[in-house]
TIGU-815937 format. One line per field, with one value per residue: residue in one letter; x, y, z of N, C-alpha, C, O, CB in turn. Coordinates in nm, 2 decimals, m for minus. Atoms other than C-alpha are relative to their C-alpha. Glycine has a CB too. Layout:
TIGU-815937
zator	a/... $
npx	X/... $
npy	Y/... $
npz	Z/... $
capx	X/... $
capy	Y/... $
capz	Z/... $
cpx	X/... $
cpy	Y/... $
cpz	Z/... $
opx	X/... $
opy	Y/... $
opz	Z/... $
cbpx	X/... $
cbpy	Y/... $
cbpz	Z/... $
//
This chain:
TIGU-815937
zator	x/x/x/x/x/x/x/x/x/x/x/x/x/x/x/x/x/x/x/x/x/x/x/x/x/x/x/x/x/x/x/x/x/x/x/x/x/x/x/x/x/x/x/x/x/x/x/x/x/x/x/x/x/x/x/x/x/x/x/x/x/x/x/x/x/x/x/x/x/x/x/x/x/x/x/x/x/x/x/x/x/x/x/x/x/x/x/x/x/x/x/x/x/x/x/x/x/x/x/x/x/x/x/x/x/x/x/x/x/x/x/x/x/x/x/x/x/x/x/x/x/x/x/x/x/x/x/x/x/x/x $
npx	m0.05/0.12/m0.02/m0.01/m0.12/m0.08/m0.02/m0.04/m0.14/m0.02/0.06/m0.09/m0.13/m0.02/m0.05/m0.18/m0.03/0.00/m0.04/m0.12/m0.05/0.04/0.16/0.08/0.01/0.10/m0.04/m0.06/0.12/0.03/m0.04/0.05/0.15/0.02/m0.05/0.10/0.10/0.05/m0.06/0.07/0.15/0.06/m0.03/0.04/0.15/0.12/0.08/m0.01/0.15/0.09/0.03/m0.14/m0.12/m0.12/m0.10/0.00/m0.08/m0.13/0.02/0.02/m0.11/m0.08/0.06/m0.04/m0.13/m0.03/0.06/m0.07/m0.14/m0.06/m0.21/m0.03/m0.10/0.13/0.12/m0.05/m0.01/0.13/0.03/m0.11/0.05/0.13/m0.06/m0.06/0.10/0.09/m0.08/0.06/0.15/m0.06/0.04/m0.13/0.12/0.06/m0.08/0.02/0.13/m0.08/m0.11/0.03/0.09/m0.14/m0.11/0.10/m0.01/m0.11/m0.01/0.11/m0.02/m0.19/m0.05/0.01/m0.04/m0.11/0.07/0.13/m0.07/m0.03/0.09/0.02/m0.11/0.07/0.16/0.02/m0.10/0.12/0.11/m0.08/m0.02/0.07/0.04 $
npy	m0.04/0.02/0.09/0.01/m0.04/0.10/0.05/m0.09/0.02/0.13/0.01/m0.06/0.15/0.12/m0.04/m0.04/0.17/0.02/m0.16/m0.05/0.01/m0.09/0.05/0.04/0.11/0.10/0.11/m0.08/m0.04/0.09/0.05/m0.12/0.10/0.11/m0.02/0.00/0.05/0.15/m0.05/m0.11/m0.02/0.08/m0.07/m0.14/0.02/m0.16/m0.05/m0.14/m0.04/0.09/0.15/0.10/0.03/m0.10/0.06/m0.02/m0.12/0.02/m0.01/m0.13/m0.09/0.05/0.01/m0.16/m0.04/0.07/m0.10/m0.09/0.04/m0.11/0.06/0.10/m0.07/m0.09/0.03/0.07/m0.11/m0.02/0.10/m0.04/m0.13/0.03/0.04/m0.08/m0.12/0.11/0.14/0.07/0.06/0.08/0.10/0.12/0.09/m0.10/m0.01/0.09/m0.10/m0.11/0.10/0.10/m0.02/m0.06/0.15/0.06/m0.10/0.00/0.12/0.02/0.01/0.05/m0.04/m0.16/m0.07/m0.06/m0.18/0.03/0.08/m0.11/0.00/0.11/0.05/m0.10/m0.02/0.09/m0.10/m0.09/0.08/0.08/m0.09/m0.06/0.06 $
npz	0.13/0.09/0.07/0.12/0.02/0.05/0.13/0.10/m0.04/0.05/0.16/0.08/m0.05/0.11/0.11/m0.03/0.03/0.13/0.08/m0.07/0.10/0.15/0.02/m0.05/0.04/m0.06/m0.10/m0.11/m0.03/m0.07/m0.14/m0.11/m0.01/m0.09/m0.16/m0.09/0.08/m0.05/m0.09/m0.07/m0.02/m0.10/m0.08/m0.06/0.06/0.01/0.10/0.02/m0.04/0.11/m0.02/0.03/m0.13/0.06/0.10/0.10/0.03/0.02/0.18/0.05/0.02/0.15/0.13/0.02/0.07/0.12/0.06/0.03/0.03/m0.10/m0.04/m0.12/m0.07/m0.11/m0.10/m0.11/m0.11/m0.06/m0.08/m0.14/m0.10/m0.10/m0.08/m0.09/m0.13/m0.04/m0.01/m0.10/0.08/0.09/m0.07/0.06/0.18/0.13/0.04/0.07/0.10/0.05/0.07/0.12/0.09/0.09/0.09/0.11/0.13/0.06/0.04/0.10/0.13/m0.05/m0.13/m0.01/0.09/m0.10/0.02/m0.12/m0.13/m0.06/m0.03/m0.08/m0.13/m0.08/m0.04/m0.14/m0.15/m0.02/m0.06/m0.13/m0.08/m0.07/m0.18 $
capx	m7.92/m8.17/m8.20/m8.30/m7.94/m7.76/m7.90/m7.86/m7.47/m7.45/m7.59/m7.26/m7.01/m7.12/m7.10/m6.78/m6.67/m6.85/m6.70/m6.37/m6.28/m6.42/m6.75/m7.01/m7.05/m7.36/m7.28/m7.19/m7.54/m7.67/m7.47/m7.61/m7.97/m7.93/m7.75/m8.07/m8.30/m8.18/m7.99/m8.12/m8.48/m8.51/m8.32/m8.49/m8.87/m8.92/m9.08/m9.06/m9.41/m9.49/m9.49/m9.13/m8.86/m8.62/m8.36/m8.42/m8.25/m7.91/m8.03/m8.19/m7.90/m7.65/m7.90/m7.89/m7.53/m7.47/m7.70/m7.50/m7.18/m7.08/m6.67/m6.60/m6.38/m6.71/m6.93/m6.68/m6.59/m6.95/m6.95/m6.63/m6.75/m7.09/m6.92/m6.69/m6.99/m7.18/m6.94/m7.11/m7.41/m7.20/m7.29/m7.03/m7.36/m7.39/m7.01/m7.05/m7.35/m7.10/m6.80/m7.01/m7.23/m6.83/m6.69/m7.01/m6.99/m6.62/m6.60/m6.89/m6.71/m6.38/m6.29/m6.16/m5.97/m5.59/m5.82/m6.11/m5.83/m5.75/m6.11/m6.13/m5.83/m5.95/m6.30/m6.17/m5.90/m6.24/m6.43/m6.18/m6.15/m6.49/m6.64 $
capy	m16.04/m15.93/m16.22/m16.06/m15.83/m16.14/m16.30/m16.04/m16.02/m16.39/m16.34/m16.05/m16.36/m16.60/m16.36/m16.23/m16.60/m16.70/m16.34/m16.37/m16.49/m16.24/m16.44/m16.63/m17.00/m17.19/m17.44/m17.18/m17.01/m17.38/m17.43/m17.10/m17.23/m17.55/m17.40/m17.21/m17.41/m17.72/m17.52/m17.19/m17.21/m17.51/m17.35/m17.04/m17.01/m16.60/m16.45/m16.11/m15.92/m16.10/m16.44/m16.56/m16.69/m16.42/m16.71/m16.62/m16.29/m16.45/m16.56/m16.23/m16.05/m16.25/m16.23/m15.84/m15.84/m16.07/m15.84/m15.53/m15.72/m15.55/m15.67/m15.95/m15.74/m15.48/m15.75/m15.93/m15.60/m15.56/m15.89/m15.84/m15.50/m15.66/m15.92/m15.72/m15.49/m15.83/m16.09/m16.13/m16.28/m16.52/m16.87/m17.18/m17.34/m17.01/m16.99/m17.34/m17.23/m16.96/m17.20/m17.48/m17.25/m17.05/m17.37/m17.51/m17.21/m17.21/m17.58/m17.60/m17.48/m17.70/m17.65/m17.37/m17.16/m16.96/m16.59/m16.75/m16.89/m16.51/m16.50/m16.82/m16.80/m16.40/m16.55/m16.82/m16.53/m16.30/m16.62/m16.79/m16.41/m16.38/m16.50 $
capz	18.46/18.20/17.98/17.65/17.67/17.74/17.45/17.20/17.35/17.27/16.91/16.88/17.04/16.79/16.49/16.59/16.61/16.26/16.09/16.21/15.87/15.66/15.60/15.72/15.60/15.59/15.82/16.09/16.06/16.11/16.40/16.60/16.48/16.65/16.99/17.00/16.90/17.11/17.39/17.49/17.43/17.64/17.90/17.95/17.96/17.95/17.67/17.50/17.48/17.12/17.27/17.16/17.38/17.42/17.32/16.97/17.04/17.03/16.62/16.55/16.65/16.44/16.16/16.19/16.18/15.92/15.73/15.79/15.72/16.06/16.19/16.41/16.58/16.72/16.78/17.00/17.18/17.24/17.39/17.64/17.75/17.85/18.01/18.20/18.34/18.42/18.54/18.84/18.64/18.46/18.66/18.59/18.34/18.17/18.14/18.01/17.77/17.65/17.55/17.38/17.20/17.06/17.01/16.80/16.55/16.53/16.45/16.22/15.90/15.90/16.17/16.36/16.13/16.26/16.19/16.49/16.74/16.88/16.93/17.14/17.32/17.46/17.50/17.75/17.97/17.95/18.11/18.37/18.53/18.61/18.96 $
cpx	m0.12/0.04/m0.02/0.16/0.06/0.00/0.04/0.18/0.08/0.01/0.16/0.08/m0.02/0.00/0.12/0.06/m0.04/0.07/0.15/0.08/m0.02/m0.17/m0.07/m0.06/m0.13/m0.04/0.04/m0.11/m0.11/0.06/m0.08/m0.14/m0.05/0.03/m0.17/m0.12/m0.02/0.05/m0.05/m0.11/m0.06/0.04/m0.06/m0.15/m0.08/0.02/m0.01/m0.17/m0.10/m0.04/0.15/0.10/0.07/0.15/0.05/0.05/0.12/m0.03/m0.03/0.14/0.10/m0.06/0.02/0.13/0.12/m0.03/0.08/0.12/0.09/0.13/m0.04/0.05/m0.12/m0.05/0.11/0.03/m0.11/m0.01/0.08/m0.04/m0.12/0.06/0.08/m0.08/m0.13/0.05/m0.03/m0.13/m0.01/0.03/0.07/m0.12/m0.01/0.13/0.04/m0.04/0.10/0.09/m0.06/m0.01/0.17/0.03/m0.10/m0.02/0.15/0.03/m0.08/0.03/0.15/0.07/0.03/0.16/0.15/m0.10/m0.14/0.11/0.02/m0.09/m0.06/0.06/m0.03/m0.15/0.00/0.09/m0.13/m0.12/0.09/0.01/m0.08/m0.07/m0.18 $
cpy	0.01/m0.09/0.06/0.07/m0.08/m0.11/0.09/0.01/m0.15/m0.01/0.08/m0.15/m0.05/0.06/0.04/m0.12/m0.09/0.08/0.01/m0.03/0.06/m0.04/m0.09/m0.10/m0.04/m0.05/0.05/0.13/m0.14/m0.03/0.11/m0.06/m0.08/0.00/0.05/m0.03/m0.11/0.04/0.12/0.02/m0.11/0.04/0.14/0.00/0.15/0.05/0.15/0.08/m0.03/m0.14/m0.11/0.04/0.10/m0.09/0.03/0.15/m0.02/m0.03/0.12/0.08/m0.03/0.01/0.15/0.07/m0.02/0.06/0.12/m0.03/0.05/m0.10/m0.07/0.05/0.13/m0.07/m0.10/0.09/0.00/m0.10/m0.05/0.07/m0.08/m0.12/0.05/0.13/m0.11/m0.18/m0.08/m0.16/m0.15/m0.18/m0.08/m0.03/0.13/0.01/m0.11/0.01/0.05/m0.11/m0.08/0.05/0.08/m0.12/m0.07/0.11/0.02/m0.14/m0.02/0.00/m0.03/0.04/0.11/0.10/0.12/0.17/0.02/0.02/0.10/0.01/m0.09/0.03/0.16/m0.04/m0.10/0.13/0.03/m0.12/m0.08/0.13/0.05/m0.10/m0.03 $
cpz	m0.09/m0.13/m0.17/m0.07/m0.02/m0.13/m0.09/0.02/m0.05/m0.12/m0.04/0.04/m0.11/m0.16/m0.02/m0.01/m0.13/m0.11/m0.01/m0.13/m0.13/m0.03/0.10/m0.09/0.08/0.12/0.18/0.03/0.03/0.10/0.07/m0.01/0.08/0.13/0.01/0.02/0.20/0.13/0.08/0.01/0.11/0.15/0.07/m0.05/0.05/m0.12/m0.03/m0.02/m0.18/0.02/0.00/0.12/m0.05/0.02/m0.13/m0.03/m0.08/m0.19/m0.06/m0.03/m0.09/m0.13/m0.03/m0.06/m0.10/m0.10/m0.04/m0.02/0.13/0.05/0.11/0.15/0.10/0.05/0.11/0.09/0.06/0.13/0.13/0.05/0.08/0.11/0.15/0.09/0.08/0.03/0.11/0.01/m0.06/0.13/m0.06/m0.10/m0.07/m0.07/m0.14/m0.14/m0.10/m0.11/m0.09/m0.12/m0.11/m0.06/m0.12/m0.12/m0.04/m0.06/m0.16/m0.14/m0.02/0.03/0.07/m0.07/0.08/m0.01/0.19/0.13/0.10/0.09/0.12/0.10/0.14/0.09/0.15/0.09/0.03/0.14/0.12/0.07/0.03/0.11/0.00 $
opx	m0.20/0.15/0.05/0.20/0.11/0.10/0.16/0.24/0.19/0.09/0.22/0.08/0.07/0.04/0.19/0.11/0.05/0.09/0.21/0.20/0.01/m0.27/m0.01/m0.13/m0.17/m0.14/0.07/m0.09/m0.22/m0.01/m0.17/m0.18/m0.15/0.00/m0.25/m0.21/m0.10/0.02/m0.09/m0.14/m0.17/m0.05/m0.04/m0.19/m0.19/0.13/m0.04/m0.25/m0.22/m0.11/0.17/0.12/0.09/0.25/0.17/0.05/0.15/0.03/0.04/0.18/0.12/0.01/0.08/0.15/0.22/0.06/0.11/0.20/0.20/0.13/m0.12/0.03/m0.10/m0.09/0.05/0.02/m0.11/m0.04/0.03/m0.07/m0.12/0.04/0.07/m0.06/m0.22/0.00/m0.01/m0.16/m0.10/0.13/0.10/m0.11/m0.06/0.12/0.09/0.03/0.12/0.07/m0.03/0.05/0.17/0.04/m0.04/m0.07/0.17/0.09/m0.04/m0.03/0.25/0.16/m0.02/0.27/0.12/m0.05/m0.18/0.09/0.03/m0.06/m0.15/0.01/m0.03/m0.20/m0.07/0.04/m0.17/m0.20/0.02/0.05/m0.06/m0.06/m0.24 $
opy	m0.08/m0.07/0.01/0.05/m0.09/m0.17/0.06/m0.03/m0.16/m0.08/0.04/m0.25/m0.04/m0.02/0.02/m0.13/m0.17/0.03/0.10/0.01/0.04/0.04/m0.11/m0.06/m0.03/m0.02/m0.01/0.21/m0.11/m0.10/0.05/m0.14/m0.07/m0.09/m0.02/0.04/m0.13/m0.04/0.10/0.10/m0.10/0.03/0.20/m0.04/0.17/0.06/0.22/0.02/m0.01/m0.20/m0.22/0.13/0.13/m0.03/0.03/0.20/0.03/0.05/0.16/0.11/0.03/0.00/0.19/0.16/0.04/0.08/0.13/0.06/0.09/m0.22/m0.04/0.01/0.17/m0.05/m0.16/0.05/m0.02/m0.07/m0.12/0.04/m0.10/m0.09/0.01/0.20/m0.07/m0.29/m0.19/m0.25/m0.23/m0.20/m0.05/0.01/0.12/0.01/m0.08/0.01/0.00/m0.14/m0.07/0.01/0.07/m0.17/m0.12/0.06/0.05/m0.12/m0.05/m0.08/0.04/0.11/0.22/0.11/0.18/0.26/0.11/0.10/0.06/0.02/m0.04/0.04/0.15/0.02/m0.12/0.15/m0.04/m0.08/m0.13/0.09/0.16/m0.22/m0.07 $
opz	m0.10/m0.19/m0.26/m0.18/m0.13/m0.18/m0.13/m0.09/m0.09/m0.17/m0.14/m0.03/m0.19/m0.25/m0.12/m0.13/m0.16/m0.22/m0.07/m0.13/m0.24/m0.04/0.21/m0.18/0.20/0.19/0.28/0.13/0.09/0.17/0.13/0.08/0.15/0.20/0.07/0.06/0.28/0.21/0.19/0.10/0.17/0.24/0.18/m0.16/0.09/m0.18/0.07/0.04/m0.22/m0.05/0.06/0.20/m0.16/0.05/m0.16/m0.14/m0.18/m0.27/m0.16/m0.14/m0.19/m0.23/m0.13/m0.14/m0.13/m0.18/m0.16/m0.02/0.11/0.04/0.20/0.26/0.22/0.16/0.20/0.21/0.18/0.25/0.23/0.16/0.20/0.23/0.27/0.18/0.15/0.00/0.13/0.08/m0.08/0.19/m0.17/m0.21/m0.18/m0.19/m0.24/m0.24/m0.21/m0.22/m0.21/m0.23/m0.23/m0.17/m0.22/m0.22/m0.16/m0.17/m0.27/m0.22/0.00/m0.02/0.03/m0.01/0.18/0.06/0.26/0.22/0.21/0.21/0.19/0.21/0.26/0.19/0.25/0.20/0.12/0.23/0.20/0.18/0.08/0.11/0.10 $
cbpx	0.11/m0.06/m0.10/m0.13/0.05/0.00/m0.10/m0.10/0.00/m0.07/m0.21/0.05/m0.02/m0.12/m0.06/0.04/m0.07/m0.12/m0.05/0.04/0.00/0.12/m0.02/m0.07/0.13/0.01/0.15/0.15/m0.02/m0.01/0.16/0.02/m0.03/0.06/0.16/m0.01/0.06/0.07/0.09/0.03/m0.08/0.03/0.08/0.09/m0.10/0.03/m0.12/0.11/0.01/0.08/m0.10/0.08/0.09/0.01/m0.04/m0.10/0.04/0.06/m0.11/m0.08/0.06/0.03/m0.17/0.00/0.03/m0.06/m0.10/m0.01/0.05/m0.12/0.15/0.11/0.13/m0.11/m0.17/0.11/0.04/m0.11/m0.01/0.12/m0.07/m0.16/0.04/0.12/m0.11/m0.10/0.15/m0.05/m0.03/0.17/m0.13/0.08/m0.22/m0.07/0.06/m0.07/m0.11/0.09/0.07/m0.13/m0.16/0.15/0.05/m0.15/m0.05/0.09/m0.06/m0.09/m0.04/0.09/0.08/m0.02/m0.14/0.21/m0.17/m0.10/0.15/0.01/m0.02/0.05/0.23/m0.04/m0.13/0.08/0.13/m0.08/m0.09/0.17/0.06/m0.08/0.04 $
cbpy	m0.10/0.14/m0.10/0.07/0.06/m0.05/m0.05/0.15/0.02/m0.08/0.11/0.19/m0.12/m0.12/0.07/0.07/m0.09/m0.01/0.16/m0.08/m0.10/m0.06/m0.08/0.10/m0.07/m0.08/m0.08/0.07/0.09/m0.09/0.00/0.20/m0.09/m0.10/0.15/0.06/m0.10/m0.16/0.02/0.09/m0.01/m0.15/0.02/0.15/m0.15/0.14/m0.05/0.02/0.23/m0.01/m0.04/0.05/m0.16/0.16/m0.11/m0.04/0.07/m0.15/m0.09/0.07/0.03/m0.16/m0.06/0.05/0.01/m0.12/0.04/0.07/0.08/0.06/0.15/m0.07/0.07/0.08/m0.10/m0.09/0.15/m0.03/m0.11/0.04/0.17/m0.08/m0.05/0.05/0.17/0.00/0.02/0.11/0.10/0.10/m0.03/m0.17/m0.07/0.17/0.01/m0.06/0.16/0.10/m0.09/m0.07/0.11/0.07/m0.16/m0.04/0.16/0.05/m0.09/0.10/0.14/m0.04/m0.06/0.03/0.08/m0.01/m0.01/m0.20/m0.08/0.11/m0.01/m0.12/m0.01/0.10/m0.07/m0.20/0.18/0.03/m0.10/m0.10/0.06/0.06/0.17 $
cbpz	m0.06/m0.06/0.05/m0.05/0.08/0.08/m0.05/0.03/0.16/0.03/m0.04/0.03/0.14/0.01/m0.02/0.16/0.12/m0.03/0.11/0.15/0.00/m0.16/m0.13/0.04/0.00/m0.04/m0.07/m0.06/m0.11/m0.06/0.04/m0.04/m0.09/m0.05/0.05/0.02/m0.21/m0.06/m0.06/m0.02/m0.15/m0.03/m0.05/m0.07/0.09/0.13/0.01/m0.14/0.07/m0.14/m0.14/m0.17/0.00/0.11/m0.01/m0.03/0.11/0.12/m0.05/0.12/0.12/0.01/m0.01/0.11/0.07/m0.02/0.07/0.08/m0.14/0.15/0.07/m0.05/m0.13/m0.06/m0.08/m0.02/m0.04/m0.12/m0.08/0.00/m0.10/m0.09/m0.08/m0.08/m0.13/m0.11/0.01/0.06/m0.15/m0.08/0.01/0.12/0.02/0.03/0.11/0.06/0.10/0.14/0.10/0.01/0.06/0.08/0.15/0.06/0.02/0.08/0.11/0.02/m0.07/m0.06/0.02/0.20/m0.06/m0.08/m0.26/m0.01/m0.04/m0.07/m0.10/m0.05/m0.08/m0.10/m0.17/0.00/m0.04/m0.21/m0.13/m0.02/m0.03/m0.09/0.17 $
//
């Protein structure tokens, strides 16, 4: 799997999952920070051709689309379709990976909200139906 796709795909998941209520709280752009801060950069040790971990996609991309105000509802399609054309890819620890890092941005801004829970409950079918 190319790693900088799957981050960047990660980055729409957890916007789509902070968004899902219209905005984007503090506390829910400190949680993604700290997944990849304390989570995916120690995890992965390849680098994009400036030097930086391509961990820091997954923040980029949420920063982009925080920026454009872009819908919950696109970047989580984004993040099913790639899934469903790369399910082979999807390893029980990445699946893992996947879950914490949703569940630590949906939590983050008391708690998880009835607008997120759709979001959740697709994001686990989408993830127990791949091999």
């Amino acid at each position: 799997m190319e790693a900088q796709l799957f981050f960047k795909e990660l980055g729409r998941l957890l916007y789509a999952i902070a968004a899902a209520d219209g905005r984007v709280a503090e506390a829910e752009v400190a949680a993604l920070k700290r997944i990849v801060k304390e989570e995916l950069v120690p995890q992965h040790n390849g680098t994009d051709h400036f030097g930086s971990d391509k961990a820091y996609f997954t923040e980029f991309e949420f920063d982009v689309l925080a920026e454009r105000n872009a819908t919950a509802e696109g970047a989580f399609d984004s993040f099913t379709t790639y899934m469903a054309l790369h399910h082979h890819d999807l390893s029980p620890d990445r699946k893992e990976l996947i879950y914490r890092a949703a569940d630590a941005v949906a939590t983050a801004f008391h708690g998880v909200d009835k607008k997120t829970v759709p979001y959740l409950e697709e994001l686990h079918r989408h993830l127990e139906h791949t091999v």
